[in-house]
Backbone as a printed PyTorch tensor [residue, N CA C, xyz], in Angstrom:
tensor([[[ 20.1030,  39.1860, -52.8870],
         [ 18.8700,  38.4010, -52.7600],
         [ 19.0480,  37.3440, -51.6680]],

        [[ 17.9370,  37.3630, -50.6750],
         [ 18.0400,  36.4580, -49.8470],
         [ 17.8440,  34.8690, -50.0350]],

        [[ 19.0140,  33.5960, -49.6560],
         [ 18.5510,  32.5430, -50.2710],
         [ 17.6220,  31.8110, -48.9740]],

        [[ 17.1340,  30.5420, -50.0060],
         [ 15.6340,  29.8410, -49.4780],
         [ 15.7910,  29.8610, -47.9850]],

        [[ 17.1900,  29.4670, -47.7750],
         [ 17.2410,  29.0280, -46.5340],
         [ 16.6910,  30.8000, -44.7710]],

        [[ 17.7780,  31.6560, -45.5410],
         [ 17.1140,  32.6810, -44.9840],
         [ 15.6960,  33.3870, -45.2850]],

        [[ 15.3310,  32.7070, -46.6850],
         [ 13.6730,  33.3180, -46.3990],
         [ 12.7980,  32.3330, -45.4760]],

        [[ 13.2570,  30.7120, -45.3820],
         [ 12.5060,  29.9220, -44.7510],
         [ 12.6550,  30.3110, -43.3630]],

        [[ 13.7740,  30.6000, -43.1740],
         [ 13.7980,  31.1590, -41.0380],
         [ 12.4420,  32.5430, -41.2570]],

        [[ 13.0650,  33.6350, -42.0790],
         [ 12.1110,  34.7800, -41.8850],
         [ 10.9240,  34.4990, -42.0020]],

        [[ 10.2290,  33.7650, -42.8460],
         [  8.8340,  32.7780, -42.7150],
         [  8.5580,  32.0690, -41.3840]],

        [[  9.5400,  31.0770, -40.9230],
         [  8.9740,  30.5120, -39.8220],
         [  9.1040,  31.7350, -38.2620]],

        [[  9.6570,  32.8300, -38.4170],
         [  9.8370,  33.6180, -37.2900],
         [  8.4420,  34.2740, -36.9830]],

        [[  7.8470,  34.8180, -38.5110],
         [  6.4650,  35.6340, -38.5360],
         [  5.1420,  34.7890, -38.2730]],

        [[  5.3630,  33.5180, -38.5900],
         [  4.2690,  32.5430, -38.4830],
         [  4.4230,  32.2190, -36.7740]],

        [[  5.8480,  31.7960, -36.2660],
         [  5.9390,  31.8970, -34.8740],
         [  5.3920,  33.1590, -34.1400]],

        [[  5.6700,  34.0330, -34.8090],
         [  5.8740,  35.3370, -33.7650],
         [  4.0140,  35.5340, -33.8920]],

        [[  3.6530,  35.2710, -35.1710],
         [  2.0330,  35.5420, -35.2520],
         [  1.0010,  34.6500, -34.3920]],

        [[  1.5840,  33.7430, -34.2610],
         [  0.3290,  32.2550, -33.6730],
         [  0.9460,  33.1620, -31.9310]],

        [[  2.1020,  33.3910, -31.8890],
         [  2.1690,  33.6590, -30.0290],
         [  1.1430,  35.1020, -29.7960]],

        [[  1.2910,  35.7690, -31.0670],
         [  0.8220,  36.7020, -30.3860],
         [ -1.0530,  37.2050, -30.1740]],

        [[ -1.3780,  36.2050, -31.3790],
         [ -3.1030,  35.5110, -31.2930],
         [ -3.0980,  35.3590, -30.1440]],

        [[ -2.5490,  34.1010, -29.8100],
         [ -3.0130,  33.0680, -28.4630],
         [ -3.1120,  33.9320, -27.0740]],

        [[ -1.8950,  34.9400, -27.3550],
         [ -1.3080,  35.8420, -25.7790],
         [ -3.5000,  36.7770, -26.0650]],

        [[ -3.5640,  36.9220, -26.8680],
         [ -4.6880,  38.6140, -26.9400],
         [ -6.1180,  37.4460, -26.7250]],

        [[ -5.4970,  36.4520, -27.1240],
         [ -6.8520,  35.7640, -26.5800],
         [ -6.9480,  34.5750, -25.4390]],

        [[ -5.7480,  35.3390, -24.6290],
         [ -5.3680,  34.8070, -22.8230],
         [ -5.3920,  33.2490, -22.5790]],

        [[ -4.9400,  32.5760, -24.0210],
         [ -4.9410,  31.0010, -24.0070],
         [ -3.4270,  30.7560, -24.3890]],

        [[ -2.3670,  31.0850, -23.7790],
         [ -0.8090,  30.9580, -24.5500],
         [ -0.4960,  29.4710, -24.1290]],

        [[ -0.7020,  29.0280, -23.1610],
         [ -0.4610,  27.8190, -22.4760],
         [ -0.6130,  26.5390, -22.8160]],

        [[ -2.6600,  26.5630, -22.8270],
         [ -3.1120,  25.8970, -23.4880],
         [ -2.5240,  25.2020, -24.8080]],

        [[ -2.9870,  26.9850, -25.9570],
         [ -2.3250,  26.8570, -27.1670],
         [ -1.5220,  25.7970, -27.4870]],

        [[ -0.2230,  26.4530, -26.5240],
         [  1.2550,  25.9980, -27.0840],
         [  0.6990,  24.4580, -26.6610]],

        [[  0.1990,  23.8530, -25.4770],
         [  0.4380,  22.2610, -25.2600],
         [ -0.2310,  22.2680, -26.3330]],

        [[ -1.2670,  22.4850, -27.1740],
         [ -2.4110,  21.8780, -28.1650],
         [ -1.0930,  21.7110, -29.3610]],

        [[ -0.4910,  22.4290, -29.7400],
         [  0.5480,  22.8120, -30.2570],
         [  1.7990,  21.7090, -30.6930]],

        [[  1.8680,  21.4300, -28.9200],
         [  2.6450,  20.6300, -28.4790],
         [  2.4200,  18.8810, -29.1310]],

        [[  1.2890,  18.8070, -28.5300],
         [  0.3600,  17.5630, -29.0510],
         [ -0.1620,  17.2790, -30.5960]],

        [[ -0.1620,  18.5850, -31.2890],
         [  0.0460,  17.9720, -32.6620],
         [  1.1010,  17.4920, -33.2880]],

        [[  2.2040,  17.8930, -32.6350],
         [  3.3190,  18.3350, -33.2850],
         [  3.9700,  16.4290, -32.7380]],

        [[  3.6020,  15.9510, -31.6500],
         [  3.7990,  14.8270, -31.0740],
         [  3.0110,  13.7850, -32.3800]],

        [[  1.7620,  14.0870, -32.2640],
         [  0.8410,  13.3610, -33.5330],
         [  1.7910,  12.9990, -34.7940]],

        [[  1.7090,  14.2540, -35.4290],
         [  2.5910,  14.3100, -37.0890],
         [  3.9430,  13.4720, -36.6440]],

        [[  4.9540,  13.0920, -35.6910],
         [  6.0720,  12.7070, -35.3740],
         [  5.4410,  10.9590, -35.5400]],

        [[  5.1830,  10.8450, -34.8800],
         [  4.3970,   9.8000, -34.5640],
         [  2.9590,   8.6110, -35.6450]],

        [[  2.4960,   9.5620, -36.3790],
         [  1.4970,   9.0030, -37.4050],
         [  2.3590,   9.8390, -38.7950]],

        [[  2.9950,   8.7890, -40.1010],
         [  3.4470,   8.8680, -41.1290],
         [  2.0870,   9.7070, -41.8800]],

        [[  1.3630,   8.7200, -42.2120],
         [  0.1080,   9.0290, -42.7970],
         [ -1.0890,  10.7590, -42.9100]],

        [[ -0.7010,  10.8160, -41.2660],
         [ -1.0410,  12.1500, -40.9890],
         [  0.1140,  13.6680, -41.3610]],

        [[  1.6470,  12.8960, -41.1230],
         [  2.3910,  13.7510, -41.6450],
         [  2.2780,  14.1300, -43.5520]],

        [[  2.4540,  12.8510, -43.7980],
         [  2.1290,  12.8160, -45.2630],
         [  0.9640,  14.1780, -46.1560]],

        [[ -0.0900,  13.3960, -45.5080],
         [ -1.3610,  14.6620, -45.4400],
         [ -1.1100,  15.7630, -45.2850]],

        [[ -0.3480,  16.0840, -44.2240],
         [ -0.5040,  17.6880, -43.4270],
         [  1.1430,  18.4640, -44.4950]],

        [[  2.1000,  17.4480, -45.2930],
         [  2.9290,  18.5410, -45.8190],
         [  3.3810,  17.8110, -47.1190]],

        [[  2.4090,  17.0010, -47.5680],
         [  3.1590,  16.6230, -48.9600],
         [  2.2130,  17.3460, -50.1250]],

        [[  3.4860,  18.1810, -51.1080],
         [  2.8770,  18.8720, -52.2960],
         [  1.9680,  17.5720, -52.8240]],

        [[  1.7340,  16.7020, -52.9690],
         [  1.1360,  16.0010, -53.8100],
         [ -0.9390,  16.2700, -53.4120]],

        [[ -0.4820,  16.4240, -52.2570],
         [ -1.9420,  17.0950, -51.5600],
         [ -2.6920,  18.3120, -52.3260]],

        [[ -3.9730,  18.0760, -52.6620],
         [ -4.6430,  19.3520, -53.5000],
         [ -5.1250,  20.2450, -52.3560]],

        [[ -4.2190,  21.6270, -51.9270],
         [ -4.3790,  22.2540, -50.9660],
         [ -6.1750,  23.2070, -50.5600]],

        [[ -6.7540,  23.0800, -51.3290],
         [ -8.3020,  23.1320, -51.1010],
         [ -9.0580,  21.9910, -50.4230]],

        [[ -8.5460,  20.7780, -51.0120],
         [ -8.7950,  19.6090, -50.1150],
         [ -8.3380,  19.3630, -48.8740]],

        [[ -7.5410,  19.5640, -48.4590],
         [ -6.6060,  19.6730, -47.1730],
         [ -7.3230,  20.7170, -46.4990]],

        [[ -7.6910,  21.8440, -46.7200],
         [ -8.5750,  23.2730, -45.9770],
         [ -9.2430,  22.9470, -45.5840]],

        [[-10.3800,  21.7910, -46.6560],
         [-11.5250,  21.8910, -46.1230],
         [-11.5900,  20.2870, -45.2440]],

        [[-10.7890,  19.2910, -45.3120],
         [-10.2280,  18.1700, -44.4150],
         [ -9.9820,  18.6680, -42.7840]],

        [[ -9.4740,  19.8200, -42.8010],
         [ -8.6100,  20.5610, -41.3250],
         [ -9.5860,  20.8920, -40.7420]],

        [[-10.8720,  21.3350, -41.4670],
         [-11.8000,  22.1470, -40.9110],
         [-12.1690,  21.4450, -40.4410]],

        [[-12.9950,  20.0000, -41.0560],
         [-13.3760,  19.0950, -40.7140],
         [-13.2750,  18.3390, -39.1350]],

        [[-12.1380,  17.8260, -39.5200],
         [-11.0780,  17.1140, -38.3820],
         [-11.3500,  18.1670, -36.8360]],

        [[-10.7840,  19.5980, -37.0040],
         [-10.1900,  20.2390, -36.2370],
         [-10.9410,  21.5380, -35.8850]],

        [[-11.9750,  21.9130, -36.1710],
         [-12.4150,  22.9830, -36.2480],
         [-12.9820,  23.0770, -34.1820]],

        [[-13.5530,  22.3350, -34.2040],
         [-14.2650,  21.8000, -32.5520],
         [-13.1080,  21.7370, -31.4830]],

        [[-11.8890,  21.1180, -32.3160],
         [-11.1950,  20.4250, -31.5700],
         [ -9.7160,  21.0320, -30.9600]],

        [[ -9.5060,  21.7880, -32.1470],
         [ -8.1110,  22.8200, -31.8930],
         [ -8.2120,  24.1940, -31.3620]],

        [[ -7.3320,  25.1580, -30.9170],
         [ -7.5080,  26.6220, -30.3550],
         [ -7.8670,  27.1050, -32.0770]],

        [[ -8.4900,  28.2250, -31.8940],
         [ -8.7490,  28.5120, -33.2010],
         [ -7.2970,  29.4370, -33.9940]],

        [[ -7.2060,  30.1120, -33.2410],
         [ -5.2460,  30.3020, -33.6340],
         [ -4.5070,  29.0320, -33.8560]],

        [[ -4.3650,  28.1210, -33.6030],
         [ -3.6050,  26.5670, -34.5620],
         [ -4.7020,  26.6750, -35.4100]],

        [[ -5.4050,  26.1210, -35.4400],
         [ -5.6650,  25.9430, -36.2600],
         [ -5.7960,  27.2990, -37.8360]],

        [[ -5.9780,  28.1410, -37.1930],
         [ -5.4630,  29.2290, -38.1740],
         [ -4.7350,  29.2160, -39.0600]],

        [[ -3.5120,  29.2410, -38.0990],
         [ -1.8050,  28.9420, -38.5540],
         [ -1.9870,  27.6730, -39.4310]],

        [[ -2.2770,  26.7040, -39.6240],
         [ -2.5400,  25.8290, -40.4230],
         [ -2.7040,  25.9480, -41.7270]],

        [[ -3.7930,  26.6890, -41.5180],
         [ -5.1940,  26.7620, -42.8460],
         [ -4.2010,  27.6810, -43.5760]],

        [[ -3.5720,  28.8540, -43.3580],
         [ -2.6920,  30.2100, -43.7260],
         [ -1.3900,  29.2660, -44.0460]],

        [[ -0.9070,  28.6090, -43.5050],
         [  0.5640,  27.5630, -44.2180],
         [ -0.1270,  27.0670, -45.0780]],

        [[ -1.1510,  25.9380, -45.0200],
         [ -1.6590,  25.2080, -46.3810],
         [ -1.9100,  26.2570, -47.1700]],

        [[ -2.5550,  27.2950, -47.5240],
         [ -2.8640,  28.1980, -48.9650],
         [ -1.5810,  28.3630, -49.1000]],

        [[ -0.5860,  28.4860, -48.4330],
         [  0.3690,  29.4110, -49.0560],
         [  1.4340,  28.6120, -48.9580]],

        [[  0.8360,  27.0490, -48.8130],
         [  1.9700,  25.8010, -49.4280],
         [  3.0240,  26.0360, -48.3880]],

        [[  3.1920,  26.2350, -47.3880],
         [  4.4590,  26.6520, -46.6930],
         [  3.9690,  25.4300, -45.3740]],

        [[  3.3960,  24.2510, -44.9920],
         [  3.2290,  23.7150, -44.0630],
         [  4.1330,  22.9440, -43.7850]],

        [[  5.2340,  22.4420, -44.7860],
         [  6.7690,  21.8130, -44.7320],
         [  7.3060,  22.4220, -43.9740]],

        [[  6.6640,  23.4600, -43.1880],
         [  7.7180,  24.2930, -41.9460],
         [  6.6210,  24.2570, -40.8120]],

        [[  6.2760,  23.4100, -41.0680],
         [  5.2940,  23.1960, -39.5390],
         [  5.8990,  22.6600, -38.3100]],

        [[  6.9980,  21.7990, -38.2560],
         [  8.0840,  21.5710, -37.2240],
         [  9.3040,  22.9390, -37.0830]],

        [[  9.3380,  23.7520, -38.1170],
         [ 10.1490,  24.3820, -37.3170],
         [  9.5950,  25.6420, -36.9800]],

        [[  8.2820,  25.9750, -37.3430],
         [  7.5510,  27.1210, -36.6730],
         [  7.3130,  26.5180, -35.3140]],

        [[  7.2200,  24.7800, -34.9640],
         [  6.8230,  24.7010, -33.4730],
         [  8.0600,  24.9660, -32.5960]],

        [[  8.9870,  24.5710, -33.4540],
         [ 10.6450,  24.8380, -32.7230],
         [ 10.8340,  26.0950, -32.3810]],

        [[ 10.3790,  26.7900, -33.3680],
         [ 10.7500,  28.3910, -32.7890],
         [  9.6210,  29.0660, -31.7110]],

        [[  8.5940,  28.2480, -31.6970],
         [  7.7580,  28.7480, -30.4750],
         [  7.7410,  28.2650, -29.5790]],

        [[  8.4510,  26.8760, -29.0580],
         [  9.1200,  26.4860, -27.7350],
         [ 10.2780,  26.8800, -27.4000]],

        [[ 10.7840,  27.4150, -28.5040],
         [ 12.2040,  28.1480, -28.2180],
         [ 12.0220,  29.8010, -27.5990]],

        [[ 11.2190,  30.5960, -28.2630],
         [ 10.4910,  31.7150, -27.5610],
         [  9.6490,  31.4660, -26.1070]],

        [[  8.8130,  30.1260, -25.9310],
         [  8.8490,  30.2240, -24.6990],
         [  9.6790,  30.1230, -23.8530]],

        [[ 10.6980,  29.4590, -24.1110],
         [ 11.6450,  29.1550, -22.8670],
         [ 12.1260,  30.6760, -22.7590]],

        [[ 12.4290,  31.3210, -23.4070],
         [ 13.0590,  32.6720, -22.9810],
         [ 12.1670,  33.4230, -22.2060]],

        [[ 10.9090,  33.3720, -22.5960],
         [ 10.0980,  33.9730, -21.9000],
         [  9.9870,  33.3400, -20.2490]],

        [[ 10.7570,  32.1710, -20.0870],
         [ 10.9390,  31.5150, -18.5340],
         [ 12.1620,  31.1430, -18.0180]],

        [[ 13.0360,  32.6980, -18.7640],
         [ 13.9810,  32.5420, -18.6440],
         [ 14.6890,  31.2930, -18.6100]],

        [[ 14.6840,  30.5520, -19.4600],
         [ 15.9370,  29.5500, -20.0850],
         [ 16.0180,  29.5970, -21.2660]],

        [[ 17.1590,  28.3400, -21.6060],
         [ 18.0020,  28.3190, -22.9190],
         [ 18.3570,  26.8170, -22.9740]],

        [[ 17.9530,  26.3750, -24.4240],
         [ 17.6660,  24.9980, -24.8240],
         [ 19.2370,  24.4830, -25.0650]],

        [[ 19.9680,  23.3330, -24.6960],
         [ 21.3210,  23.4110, -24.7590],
         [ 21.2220,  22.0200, -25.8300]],

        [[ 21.8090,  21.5380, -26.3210],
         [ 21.9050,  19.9620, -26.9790],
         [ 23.3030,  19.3200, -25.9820]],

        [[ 22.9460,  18.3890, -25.8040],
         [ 24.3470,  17.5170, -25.8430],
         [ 24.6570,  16.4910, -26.5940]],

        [[ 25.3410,  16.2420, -27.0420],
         [ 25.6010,  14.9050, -28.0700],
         [ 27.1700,  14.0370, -27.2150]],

        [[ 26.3270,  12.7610, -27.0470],
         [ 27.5480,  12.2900, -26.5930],
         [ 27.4320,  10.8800, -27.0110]],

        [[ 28.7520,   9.9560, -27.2370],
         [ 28.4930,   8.8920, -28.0320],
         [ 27.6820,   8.0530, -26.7850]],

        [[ 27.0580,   8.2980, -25.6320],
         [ 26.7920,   7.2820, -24.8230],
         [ 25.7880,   8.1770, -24.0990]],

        [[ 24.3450,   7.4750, -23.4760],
         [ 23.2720,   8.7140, -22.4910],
         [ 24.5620,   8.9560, -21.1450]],

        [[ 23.8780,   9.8330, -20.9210],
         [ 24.3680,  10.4110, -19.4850],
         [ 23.9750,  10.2380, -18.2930]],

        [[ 25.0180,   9.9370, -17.8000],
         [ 24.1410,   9.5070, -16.1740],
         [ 23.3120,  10.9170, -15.6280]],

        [[ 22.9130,  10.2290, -14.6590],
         [ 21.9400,  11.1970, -13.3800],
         [ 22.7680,  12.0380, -13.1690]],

        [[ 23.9650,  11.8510, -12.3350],
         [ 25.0770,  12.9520, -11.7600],
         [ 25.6500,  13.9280, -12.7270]],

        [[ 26.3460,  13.0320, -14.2580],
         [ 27.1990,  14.0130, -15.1650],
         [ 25.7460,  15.1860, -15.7480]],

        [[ 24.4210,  14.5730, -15.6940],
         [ 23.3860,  15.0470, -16.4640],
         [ 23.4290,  16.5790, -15.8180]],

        [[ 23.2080,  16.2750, -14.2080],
         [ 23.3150,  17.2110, -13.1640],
         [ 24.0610,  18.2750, -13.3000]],

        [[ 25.2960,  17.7670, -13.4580],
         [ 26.3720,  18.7010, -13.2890],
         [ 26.5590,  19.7650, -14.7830]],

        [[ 26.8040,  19.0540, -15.7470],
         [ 26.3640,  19.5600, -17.1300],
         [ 25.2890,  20.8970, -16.6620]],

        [[ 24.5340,  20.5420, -16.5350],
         [ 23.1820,  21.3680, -16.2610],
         [ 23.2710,  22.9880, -15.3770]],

        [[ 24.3440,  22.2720, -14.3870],
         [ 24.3330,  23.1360, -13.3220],
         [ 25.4060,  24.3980, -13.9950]],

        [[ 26.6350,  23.8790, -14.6480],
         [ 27.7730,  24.4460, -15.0330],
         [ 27.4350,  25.3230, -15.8920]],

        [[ 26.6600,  24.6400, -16.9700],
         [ 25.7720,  25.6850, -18.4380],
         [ 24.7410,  26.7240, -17.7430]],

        [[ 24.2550,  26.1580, -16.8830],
         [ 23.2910,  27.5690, -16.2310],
         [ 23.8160,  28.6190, -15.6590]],

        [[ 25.1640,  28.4100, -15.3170],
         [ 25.6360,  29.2080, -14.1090],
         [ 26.4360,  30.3070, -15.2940]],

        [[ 27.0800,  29.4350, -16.5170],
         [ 27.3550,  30.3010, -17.4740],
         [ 26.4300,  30.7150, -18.8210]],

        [[ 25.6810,  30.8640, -18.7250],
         [ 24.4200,  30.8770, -19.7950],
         [ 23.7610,  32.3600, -18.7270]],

        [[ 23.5030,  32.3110, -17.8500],
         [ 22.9160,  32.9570, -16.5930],
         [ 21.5450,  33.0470, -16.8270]],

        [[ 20.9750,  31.5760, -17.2690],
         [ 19.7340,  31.2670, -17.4270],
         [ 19.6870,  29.9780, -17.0960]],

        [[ 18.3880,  28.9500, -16.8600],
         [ 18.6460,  28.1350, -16.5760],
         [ 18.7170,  27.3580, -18.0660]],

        [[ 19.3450,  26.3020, -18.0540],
         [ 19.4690,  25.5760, -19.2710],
         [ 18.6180,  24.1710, -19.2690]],

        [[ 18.1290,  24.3800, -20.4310],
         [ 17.1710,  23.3820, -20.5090],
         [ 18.0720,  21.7240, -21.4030]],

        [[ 18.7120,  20.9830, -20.8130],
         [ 19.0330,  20.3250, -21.4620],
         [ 18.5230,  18.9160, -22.5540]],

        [[ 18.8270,  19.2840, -23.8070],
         [ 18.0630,  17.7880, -25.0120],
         [ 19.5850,  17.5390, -25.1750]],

        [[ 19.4270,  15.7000, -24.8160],
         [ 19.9440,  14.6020, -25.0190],
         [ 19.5990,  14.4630, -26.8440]],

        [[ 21.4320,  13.8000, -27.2150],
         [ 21.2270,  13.4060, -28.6020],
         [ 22.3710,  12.3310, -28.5880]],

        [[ 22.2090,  11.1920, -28.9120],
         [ 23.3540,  10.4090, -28.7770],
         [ 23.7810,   9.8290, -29.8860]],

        [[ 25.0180,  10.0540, -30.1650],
         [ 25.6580,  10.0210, -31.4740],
         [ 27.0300,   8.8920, -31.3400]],

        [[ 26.9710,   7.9160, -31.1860],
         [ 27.6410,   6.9300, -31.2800],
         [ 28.8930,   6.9220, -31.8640]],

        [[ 28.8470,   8.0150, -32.8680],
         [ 30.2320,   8.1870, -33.7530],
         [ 31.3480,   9.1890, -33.0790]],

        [[ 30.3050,  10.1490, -32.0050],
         [ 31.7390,  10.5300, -31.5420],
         [ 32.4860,  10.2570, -30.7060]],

        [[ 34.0020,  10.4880, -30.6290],
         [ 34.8730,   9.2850, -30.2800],
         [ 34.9180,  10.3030, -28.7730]],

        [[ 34.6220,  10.0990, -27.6470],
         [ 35.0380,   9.9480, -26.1160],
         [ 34.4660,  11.7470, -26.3820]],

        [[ 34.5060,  12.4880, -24.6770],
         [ 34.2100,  13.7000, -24.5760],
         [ 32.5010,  14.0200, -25.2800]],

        [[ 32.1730,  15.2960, -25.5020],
         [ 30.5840,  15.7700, -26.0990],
         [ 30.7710,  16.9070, -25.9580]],

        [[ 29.7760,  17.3090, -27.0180],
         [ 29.0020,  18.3510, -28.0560],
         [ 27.9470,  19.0160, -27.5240]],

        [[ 28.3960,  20.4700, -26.7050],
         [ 27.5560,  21.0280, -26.6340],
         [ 26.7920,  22.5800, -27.7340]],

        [[ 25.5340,  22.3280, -27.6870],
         [ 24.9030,  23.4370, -28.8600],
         [ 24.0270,  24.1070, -28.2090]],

        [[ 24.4300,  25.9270, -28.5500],
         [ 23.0470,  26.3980, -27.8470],
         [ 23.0960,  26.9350, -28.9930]],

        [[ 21.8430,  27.7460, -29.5510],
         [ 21.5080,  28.9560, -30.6030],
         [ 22.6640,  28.7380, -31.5530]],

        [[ 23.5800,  29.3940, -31.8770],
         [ 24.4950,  29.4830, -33.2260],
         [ 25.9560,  29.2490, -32.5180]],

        [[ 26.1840,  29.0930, -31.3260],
         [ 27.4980,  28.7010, -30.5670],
         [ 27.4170,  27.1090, -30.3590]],

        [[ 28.7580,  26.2960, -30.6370],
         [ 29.0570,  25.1850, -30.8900],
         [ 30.1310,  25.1950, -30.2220]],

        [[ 30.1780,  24.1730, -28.8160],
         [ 31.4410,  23.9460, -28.2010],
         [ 31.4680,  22.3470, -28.4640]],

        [[ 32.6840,  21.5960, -29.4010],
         [ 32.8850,  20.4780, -29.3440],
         [ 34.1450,  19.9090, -28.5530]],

        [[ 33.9360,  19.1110, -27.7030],
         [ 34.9690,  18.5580, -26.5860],
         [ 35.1420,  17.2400, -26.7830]],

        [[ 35.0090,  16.5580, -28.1910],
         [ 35.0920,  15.3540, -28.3070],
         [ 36.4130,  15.1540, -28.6120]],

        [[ 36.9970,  14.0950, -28.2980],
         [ 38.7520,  13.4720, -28.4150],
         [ 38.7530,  14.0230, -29.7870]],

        [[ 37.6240,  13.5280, -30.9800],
         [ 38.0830,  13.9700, -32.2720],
         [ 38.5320,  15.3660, -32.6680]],

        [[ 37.6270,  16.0390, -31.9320],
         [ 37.9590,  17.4100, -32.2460],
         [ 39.6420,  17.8750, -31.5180]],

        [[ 39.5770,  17.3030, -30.3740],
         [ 41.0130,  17.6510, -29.5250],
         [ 42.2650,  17.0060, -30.9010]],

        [[ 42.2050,  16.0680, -31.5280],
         [ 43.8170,  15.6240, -31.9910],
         [ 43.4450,  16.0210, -33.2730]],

        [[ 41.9870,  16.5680, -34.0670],
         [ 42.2810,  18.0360, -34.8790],
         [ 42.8020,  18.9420, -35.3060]],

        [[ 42.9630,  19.4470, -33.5720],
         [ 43.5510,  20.3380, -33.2240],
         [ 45.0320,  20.7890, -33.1380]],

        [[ 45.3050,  19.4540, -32.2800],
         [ 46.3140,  18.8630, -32.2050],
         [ 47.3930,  18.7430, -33.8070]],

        [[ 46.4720,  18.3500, -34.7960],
         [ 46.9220,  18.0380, -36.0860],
         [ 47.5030,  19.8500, -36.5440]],

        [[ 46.8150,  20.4530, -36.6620],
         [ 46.3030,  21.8900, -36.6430],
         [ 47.8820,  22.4610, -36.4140]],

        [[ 47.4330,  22.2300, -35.1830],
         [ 49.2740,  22.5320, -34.3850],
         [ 49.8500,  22.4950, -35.2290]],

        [[ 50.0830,  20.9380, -34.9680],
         [ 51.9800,  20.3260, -35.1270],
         [ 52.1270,  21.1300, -37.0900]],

        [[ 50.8910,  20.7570, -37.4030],
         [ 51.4210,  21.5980, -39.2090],
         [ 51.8260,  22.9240, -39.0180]],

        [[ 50.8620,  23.4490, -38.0710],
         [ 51.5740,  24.7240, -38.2060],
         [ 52.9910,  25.2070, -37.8420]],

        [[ 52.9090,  24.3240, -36.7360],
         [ 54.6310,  24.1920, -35.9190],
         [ 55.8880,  23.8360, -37.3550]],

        [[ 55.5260,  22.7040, -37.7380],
         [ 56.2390,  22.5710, -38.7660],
         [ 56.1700,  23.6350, -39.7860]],

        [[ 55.3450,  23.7320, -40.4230],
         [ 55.0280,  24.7000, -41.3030],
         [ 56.0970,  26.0250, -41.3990]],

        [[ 56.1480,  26.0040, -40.1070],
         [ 57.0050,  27.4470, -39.6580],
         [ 58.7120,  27.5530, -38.9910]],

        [[ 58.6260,  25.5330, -38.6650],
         [ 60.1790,  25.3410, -38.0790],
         [ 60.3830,  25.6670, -39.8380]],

        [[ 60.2680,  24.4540, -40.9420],
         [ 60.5780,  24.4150, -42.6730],
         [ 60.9290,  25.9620, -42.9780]],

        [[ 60.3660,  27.0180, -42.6310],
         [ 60.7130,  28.4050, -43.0710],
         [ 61.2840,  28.6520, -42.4640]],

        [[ 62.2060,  28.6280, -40.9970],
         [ 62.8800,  29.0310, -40.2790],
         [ 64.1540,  27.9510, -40.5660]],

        [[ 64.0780,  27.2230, -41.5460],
         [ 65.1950,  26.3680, -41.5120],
         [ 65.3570,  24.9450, -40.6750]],

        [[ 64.5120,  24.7830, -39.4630],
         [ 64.5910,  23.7140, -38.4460],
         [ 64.5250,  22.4590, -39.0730]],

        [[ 64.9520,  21.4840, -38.5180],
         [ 64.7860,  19.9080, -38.4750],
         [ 63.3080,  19.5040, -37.9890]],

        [[ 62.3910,  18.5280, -38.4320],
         [ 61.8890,  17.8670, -37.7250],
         [ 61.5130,  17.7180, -36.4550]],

        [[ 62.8150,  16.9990, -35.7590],
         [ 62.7860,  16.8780, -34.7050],
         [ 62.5080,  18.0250, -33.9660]],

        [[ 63.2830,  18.9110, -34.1900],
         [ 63.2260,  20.3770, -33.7120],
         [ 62.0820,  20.8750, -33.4880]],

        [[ 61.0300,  20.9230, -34.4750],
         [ 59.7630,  21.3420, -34.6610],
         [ 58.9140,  20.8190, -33.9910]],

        [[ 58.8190,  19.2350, -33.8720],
         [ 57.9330,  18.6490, -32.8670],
         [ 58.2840,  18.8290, -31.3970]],

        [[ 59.2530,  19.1160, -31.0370],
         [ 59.3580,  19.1970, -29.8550],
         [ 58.6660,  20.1550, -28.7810]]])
């Protein structure tokens, strides 16, 4: 049996894959996605409106006919679709990551690939550059780089694309390092060695 977490991706893939493929048959993908874009900025931005748009406490008939209200004039009629079809079926708590997975499908479709960096400090202009240039050249797409700055990690950064995780932070290096030397030891102790012997 599949758990929540893999039915919630397979949910947000079909709701992604469904709103792109409305918008494409009705020659507005662009549009769409900024309209898309701009709600998704809204709900980040207004508590109140997030509240509304994904808390169970909401009587989801009321909310239908609220959306219509609000949005009917105002949205592509595919968002707003996708909406109305999450609220009946209580699934609008995945309304940020159905938008994630449809800016993530566009970029492929323009040929790139969304990279993270996490570094305890922003990045200059030049390292931003270079980062950029190095991941594209090995990605063999261009890379779209999002800044995340994480204060806790100690020197070096964290790069993330899709399900590959390269961490280059000092912490991770004397980890490693730790990793080693046990194993080194680990294996002088069965071979009989000293200490000293082992670290060396």
């Amino acid at each position: 049996m599949a758990s929540g977490n893999e039915q919630n991706k397979a949910l947000v893939k079909v709701y992604a894959e469904g709103f792109l493929s409305a918008v494409e048959d009705q020659g507005c993908l662009e549009d769409a996605v900024a309209a898309f874009d701009d709600l998704v900025d809204y709900l980040k931005k207004d508590q109140t409106f997030a509240n509304f748009l994904m808390s169970s406490a909401i009587d989801i008939h009321q909310r239908r006919v609220t959306l219509e209200t609000l949005f009917r004039s105002r949205l592509n009629d595919a968002l707003l679709n996708l909406l109305q079809v999450m609220n009946i079926r209580r699934r609008l708590t995945l309304i940020l990551q159905v938008h994630r997975r449809v800016m993530l499908r566009m970029e492929e479709r323009k040929g790139q690939q969304e990279v993270t960096v996490q570094t305890p400090t922003p990045l200059s202009d030049t390292l931003r550059s270079l980062i950029k240039h190095k991941v594209s050249a090995w990605l063999g797409k261009e890379a779209v780089i999002i800044e995340e700055i994480r204060p806790e990690i100690i020197g070096g950064l964290i790069l993330q694309t899709g399900d590959l995780r390269i961490d280059g932070s000092l912490a991770a290096w004397f980890q490693r390092l730790r990793k080693q030397m046990k194993s080194r030891i680990g294996h002088a102790i069965h071979d009989g060695k000293g200490f000293e012997e082992a670290a060396a």
